[in-house]
N, C-alpha and C positions, 0 to 999 in steps of 0.2 A: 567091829564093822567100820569099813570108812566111810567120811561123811562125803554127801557132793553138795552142789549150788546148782540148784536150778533156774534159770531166768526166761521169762515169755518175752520171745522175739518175735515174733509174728503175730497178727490180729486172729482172733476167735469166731469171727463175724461168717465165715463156710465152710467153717466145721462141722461135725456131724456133731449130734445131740453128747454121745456117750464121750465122745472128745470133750467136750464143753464139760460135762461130768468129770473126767479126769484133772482136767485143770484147777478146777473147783476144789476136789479130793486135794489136790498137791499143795495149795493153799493160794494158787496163782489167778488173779482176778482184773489186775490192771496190764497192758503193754509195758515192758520193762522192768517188773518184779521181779523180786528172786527170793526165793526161801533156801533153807538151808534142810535137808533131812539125811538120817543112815539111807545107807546104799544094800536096802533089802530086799528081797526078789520080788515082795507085792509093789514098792517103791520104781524099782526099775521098769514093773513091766507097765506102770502108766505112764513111765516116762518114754519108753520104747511106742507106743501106743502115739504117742502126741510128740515125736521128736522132731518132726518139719516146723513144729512151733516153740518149739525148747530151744536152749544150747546148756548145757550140761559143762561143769569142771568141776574135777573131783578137790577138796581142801586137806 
């Protein structure tokens, strides 16, 4: 599987609850964080889910 880099670009602050739960899942909790995870379809689909507050590149 390839890996990507997630990073929270955008504030959390009017988001919907289950948003605020997927960022949380992803490991993302400050503005400007980035984790690193496989690119798996549970993976993607929180990141598909919260992408107006993500920016994604694959490594």
């Amino acid at each position: 599987m390839a890996k990507i880099k997630i990073t929270q670009v955008r504030s959390r602050i009017h988001c919907t609850k289950r948003q605020k739960l997927n960022l949380d899942a992803l490991g993302l909790r400050k503005l400007n964080a980035s984790v690193e995870h496989e690119a798996t379809p549970q993976i993607l689909g929180m990141v598909n889910k919260t992408k107006h507050l993500v920016k994604v590149t694959e490594i």
